[in-house]
Biopython code that builds the backbone (N, CA, C, O; Angstrom):
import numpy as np
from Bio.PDB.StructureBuilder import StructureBuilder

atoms = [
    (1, "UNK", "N", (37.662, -97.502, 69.922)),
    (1, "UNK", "CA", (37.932, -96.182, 69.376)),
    (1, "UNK", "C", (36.963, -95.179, 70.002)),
    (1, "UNK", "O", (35.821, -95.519, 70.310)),
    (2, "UNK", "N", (37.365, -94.109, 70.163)),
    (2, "UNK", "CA", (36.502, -93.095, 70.832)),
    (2, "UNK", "C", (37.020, -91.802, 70.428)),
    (2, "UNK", "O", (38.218, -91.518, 70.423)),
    (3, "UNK", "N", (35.750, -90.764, 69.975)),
    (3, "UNK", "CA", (35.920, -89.848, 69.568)),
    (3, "UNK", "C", (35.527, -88.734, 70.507)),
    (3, "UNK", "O", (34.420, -88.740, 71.045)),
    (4, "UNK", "N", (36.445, -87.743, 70.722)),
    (4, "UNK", "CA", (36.092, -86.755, 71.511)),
    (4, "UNK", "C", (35.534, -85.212, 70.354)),
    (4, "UNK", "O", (35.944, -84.930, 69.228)),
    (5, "UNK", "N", (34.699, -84.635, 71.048)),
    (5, "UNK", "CA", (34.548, -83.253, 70.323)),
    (5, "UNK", "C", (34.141, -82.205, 71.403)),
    (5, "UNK", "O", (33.417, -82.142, 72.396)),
    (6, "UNK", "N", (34.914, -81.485, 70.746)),
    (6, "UNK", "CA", (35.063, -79.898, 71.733)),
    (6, "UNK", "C", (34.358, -78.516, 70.851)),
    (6, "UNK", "O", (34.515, -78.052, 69.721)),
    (7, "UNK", "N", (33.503, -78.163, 72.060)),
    (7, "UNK", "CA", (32.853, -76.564, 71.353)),
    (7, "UNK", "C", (33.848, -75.897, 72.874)),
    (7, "UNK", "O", (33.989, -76.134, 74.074)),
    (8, "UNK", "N", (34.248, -75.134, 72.012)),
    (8, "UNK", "CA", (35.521, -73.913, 72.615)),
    (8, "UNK", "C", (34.615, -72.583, 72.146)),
    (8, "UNK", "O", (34.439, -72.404, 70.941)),
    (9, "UNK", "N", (34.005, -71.592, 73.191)),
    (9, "UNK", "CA", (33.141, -70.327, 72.857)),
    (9, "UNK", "C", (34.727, -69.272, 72.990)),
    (9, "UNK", "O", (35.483, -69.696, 73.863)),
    (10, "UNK", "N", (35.115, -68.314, 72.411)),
    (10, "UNK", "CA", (35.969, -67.533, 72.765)),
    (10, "UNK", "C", (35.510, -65.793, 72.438)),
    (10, "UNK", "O", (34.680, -65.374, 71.631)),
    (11, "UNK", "N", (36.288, -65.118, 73.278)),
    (11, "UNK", "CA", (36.079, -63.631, 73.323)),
    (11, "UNK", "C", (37.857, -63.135, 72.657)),
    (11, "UNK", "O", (38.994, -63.323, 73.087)),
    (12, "UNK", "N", (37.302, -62.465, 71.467)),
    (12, "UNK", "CA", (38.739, -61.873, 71.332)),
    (12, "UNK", "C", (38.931, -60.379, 71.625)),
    (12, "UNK", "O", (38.147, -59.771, 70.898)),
    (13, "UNK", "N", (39.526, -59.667, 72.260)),
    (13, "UNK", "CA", (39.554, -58.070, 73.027)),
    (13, "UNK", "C", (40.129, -57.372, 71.939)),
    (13, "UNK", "O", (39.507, -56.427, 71.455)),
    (14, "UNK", "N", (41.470, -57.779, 71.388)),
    (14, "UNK", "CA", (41.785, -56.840, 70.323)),
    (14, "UNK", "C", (41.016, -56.634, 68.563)),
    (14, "UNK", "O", (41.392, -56.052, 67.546)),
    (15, "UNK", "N", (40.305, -57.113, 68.776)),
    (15, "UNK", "CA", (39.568, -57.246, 67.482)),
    (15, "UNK", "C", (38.366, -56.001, 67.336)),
    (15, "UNK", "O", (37.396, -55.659, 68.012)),
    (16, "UNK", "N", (39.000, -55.541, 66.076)),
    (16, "UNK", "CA", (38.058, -54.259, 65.935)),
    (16, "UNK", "C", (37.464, -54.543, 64.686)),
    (16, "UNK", "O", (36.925, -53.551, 64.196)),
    (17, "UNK", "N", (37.367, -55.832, 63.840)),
    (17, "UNK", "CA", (37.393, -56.146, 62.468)),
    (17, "UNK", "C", (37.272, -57.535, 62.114)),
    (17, "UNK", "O", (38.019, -58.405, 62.561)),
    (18, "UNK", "N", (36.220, -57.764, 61.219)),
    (18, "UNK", "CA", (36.137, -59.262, 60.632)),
    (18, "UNK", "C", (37.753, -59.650, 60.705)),
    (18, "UNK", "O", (38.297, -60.489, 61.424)),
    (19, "UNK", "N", (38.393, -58.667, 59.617)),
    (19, "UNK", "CA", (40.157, -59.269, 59.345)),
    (19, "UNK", "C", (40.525, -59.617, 60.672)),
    (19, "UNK", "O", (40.720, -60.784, 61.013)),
    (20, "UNK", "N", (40.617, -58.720, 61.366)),
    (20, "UNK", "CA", (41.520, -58.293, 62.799)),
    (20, "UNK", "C", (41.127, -60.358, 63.241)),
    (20, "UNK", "O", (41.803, -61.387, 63.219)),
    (21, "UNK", "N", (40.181, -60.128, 63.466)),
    (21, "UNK", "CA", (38.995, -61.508, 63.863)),
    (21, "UNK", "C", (39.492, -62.738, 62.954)),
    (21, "UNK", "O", (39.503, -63.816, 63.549)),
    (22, "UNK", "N", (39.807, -62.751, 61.932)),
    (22, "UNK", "CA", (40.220, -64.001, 61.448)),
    (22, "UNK", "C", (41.738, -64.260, 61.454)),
    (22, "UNK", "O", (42.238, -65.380, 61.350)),
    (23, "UNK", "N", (42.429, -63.084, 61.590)),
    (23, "UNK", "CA", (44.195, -63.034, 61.878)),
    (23, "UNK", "C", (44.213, -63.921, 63.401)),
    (23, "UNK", "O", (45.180, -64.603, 63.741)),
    (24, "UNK", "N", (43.425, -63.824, 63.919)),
    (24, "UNK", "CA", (43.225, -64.322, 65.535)),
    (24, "UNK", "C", (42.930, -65.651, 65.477)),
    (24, "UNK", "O", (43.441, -66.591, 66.085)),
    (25, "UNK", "N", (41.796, -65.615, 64.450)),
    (25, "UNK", "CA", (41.560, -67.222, 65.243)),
    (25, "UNK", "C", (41.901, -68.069, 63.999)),
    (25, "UNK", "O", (41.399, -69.193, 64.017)),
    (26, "UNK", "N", (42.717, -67.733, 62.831)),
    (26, "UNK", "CA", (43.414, -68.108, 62.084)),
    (26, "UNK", "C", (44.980, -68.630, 62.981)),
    (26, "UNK", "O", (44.904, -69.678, 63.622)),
    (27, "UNK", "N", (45.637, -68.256, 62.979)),
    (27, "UNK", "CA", (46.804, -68.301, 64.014)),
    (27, "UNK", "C", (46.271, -69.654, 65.265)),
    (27, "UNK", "O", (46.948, -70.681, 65.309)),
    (28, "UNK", "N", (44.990, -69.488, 66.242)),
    (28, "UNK", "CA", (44.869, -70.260, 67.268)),
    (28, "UNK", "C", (44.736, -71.224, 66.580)),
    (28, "UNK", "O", (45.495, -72.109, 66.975)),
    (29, "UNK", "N", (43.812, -71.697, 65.243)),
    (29, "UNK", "CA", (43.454, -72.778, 64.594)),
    (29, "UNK", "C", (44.952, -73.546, 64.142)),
    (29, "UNK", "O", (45.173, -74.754, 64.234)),
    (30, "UNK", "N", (45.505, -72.934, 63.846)),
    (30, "UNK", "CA", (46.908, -73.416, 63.236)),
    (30, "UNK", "C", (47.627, -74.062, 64.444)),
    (30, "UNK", "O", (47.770, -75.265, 64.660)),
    (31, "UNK", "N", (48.094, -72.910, 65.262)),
    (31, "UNK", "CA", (48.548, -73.492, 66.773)),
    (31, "UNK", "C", (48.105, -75.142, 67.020)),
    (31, "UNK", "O", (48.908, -76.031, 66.737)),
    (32, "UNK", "N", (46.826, -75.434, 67.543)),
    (32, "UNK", "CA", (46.038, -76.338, 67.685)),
    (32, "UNK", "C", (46.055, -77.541, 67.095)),
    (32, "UNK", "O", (46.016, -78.625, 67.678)),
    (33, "UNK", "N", (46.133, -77.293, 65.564)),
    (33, "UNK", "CA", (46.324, -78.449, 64.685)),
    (33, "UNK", "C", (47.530, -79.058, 64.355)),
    (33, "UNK", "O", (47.707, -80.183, 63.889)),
    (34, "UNK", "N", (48.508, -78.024, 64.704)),
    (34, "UNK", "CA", (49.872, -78.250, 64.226)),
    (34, "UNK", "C", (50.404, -78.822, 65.508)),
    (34, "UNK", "O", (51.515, -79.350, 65.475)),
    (35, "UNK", "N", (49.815, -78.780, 66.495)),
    (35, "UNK", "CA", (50.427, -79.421, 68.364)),
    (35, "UNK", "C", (50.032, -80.482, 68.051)),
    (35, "UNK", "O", (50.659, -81.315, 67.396)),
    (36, "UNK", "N", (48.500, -80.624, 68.656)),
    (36, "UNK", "CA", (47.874, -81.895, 69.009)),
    (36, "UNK", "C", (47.544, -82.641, 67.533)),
    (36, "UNK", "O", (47.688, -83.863, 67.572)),
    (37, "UNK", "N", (47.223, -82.214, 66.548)),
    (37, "UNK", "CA", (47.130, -83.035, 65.590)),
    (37, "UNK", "C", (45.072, -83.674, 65.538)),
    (37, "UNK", "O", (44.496, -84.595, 64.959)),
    (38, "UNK", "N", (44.608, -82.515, 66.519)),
    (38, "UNK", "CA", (43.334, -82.787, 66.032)),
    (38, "UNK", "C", (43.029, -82.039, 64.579)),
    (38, "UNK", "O", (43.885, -81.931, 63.700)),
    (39, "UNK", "N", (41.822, -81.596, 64.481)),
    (39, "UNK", "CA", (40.958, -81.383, 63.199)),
    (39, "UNK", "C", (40.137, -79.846, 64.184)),
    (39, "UNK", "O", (39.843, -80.008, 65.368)),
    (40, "UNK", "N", (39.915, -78.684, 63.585)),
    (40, "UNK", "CA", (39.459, -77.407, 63.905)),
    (40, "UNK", "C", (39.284, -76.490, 62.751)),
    (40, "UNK", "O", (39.997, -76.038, 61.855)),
    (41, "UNK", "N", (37.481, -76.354, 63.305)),
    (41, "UNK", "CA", (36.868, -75.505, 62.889)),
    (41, "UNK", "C", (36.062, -74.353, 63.456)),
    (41, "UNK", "O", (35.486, -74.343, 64.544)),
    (42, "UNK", "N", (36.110, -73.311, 62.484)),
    (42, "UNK", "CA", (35.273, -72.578, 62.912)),
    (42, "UNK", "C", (33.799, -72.347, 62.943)),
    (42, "UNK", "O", (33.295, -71.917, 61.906)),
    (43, "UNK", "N", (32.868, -72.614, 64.192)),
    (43, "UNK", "CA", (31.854, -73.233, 63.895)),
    (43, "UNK", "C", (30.083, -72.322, 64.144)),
    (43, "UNK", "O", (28.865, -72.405, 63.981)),
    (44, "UNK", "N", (31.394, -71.368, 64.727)),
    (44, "UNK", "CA", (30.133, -70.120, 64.835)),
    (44, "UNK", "C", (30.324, -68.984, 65.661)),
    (44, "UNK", "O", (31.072, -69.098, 66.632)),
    (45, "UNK", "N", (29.541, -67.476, 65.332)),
    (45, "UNK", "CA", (29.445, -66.454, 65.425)),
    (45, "UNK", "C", (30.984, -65.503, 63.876)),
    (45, "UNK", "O", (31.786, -64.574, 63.789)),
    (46, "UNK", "N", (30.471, -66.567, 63.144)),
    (46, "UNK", "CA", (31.225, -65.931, 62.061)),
    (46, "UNK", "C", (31.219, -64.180, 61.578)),
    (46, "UNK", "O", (32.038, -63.370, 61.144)),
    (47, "UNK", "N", (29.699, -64.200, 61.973)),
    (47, "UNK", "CA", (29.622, -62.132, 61.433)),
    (47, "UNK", "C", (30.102, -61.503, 62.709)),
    (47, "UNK", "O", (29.994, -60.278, 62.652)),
    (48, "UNK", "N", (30.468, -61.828, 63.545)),
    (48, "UNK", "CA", (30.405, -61.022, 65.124)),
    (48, "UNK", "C", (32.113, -60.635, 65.208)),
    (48, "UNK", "O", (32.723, -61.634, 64.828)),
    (49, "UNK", "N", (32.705, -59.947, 65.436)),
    (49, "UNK", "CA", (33.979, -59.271, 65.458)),
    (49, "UNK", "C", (34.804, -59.670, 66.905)),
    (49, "UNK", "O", (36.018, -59.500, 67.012)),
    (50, "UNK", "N", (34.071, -60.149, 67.846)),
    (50, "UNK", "CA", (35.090, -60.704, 69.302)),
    (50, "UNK", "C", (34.845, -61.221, 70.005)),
    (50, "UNK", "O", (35.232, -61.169, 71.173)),
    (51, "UNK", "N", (33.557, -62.414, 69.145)),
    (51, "UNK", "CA", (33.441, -63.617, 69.604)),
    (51, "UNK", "C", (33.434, -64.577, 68.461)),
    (51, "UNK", "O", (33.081, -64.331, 67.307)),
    (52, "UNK", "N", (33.849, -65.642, 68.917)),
    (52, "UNK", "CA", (34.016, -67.016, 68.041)),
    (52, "UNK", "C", (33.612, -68.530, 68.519)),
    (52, "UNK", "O", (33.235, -68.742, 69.672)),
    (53, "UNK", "N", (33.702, -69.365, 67.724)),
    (53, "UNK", "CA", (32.970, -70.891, 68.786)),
    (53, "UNK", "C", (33.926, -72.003, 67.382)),
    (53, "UNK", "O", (33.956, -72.313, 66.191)),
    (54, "UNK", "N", (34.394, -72.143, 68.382)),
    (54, "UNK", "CA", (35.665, -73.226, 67.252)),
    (54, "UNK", "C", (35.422, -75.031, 68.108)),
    (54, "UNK", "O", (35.508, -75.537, 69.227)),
    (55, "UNK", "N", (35.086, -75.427, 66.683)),
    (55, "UNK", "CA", (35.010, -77.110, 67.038)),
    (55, "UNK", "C", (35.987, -77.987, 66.463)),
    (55, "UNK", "O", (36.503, -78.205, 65.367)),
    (56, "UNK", "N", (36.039, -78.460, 67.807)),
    (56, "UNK", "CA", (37.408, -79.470, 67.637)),
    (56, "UNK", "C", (37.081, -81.173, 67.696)),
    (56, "UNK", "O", (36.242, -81.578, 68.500)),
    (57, "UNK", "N", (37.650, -81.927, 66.981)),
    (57, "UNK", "CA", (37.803, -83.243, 67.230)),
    (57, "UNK", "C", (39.118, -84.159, 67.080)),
    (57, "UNK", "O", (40.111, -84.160, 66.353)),
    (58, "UNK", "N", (38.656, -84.881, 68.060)),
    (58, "UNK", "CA", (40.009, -86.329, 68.600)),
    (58, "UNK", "C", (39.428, -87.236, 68.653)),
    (58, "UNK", "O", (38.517, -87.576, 69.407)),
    (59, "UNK", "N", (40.115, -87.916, 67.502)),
    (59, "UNK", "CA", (40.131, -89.883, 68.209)),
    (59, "UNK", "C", (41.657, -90.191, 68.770)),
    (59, "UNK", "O", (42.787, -89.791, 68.488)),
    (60, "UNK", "N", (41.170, -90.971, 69.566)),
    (60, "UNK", "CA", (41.915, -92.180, 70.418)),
    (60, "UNK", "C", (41.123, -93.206, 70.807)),
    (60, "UNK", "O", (40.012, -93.452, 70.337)),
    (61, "UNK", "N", (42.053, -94.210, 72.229)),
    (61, "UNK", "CA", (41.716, -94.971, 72.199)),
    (61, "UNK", "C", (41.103, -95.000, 73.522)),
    (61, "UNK", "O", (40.438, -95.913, 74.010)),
    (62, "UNK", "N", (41.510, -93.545, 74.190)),
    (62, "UNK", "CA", (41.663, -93.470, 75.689)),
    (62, "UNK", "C", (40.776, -92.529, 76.172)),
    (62, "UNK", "O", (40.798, -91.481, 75.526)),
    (63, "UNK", "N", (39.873, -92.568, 77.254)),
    (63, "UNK", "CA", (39.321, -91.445, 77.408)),
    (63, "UNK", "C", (39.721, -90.314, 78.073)),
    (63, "UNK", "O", (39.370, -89.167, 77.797)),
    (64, "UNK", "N", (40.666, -90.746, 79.199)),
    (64, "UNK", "CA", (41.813, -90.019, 79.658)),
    (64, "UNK", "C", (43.103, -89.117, 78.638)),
    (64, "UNK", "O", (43.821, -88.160, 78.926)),
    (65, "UNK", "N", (43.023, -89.610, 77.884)),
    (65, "UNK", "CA", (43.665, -88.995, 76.767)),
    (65, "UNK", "C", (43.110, -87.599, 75.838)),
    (65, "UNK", "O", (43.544, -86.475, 75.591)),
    (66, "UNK", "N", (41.956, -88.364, 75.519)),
    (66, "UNK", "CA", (40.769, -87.138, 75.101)),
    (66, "UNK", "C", (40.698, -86.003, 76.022)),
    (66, "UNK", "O", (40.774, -84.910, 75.461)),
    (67, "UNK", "N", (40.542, -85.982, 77.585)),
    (67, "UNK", "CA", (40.312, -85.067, 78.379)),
    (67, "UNK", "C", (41.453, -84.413, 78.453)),
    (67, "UNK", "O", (41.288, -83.195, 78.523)),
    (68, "UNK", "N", (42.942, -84.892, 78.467)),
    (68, "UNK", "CA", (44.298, -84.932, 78.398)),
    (68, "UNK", "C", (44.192, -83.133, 77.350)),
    (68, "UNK", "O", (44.152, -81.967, 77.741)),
    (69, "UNK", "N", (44.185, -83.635, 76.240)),
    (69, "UNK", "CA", (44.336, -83.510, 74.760)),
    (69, "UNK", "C", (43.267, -81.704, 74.924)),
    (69, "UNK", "O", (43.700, -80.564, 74.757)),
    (70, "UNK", "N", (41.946, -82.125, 75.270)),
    (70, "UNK", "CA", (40.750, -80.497, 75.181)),
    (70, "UNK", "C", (41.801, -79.659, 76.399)),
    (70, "UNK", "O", (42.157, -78.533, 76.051)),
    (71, "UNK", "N", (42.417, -80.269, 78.109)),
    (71, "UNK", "CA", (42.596, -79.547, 78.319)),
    (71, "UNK", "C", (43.918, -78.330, 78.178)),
    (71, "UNK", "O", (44.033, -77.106, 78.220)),
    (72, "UNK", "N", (44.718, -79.450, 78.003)),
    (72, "UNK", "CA", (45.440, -78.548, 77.160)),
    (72, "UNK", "C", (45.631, -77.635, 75.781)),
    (72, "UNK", "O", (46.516, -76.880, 75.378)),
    (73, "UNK", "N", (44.315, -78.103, 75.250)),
    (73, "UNK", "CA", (44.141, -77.148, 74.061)),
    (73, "UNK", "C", (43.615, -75.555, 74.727)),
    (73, "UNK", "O", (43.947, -74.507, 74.172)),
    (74, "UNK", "N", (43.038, -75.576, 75.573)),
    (74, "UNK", "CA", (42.733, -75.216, 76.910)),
    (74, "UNK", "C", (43.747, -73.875, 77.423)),
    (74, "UNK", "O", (43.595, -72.654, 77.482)),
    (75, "UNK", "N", (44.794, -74.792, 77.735)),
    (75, "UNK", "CA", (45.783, -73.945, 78.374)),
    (75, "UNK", "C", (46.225, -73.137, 77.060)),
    (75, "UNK", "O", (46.376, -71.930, 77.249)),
    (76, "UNK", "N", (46.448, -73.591, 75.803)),
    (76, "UNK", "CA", (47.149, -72.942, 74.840)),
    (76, "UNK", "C", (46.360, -71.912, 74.348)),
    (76, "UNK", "O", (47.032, -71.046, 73.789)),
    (77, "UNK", "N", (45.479, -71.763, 74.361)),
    (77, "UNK", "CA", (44.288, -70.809, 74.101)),
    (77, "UNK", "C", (44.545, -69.783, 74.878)),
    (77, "UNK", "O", (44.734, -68.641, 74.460)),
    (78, "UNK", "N", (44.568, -70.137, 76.087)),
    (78, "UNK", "CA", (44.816, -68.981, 77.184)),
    (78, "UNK", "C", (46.084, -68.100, 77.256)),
    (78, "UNK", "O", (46.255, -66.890, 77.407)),
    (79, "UNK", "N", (46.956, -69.213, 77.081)),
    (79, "UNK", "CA", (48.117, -68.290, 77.087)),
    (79, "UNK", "C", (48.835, -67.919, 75.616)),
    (79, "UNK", "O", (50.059, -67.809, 75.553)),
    (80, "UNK", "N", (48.359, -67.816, 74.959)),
    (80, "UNK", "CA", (48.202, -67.235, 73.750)),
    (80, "UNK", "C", (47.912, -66.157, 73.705)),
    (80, "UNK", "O", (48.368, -65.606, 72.703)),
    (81, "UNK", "N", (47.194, -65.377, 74.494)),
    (81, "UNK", "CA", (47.137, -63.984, 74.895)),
    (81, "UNK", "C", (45.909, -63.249, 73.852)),
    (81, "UNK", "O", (45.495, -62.096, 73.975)),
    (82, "UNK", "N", (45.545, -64.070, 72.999)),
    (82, "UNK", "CA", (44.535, -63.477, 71.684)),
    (82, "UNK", "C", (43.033, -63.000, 72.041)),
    (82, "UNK", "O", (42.311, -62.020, 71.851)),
    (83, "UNK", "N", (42.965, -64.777, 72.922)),
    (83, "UNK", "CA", (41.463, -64.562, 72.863)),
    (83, "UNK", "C", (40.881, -65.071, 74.519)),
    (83, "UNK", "O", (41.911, -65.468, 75.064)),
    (84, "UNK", "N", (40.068, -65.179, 75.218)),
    (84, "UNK", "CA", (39.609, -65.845, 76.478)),
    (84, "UNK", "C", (39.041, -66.736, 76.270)),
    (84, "UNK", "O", (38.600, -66.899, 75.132)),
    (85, "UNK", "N", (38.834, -67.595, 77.178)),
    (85, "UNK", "CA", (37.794, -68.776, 77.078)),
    (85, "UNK", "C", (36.321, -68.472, 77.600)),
    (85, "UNK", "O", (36.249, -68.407, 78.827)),
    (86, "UNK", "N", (35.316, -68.302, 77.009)),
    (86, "UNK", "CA", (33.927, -68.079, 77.984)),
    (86, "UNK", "C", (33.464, -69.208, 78.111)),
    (86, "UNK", "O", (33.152, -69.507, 79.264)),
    (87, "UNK", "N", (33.207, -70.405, 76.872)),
    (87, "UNK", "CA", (32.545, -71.617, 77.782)),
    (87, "UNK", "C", (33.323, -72.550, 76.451)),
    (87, "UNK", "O", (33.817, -72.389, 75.335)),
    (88, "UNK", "N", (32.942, -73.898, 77.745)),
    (88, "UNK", "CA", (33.567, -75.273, 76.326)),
    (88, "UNK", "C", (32.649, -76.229, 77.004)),
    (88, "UNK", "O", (32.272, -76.310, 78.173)),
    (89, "UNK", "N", (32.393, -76.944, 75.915)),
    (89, "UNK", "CA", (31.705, -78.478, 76.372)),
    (89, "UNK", "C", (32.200, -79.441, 75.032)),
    (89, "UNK", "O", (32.272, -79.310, 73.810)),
    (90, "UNK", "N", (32.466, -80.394, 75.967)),
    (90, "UNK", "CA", (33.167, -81.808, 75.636)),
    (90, "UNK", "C", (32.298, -83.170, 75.587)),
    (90, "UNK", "O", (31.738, -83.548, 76.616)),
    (91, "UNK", "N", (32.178, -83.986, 74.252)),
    (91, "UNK", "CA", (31.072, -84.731, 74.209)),
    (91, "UNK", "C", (32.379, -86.025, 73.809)),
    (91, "UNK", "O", (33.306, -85.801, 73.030)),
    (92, "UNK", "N", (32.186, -87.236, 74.476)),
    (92, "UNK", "CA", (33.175, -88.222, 74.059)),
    (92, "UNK", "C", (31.482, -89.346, 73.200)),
    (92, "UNK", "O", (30.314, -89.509, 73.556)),
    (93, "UNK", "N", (32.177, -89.746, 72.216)),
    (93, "UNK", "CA", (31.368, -90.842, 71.482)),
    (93, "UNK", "C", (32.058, -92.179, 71.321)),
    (93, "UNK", "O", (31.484, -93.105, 70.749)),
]
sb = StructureBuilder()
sb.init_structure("model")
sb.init_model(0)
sb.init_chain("A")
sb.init_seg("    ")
for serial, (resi, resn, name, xyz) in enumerate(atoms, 1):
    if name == "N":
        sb.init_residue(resn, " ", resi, " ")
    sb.init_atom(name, np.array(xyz, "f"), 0.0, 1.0, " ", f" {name:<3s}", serial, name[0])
structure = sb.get_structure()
């Protein structure tokens, strides 16, 4: 068994507002969980209005799978149009 976890840093542009800010990464969190079927949270820059840091986790069995799984969470982020990606790091256990 092997567990993957993802810190996803994001920039959101249209956000002028805590609300504005949680309509955003409310929606990506949902997206995310409801595809891949990992687990996502929001894990920091909670007071800040258009940035966010959302942590994600996956088990499997595969490690290829895990990498599979962040990068396409990856792509969906992006083209989602909400928010950018500034940095991610991926820790497999």
């Amino acid at each position: 068994m092997l567990v993957g976890v993802c810190e996803i840093e994001l920039f959101i542009h249209a956000s002028a507002s805590l609300k504005e800010k949680r309509y955003v990464v409310k929606s990506i969190k949902d997206k995310i969980a409801n595809k891949f079927n990992v687990s996502v949270a929001e894990v920091g820059h909670q007071d800040k209005w258009q940035r966010t840091a959302l942590g994600i986790a996956a088990v499997t069995n595969e490690h290829a799978m895990i990498d599979h799984i962040f990068s396409e969470i990856i792509k969906l982020i992006e083209l989602n149009g909400g928010a950018e990606v500034i940095s991610k790091s991926v820790r497999i256990y």
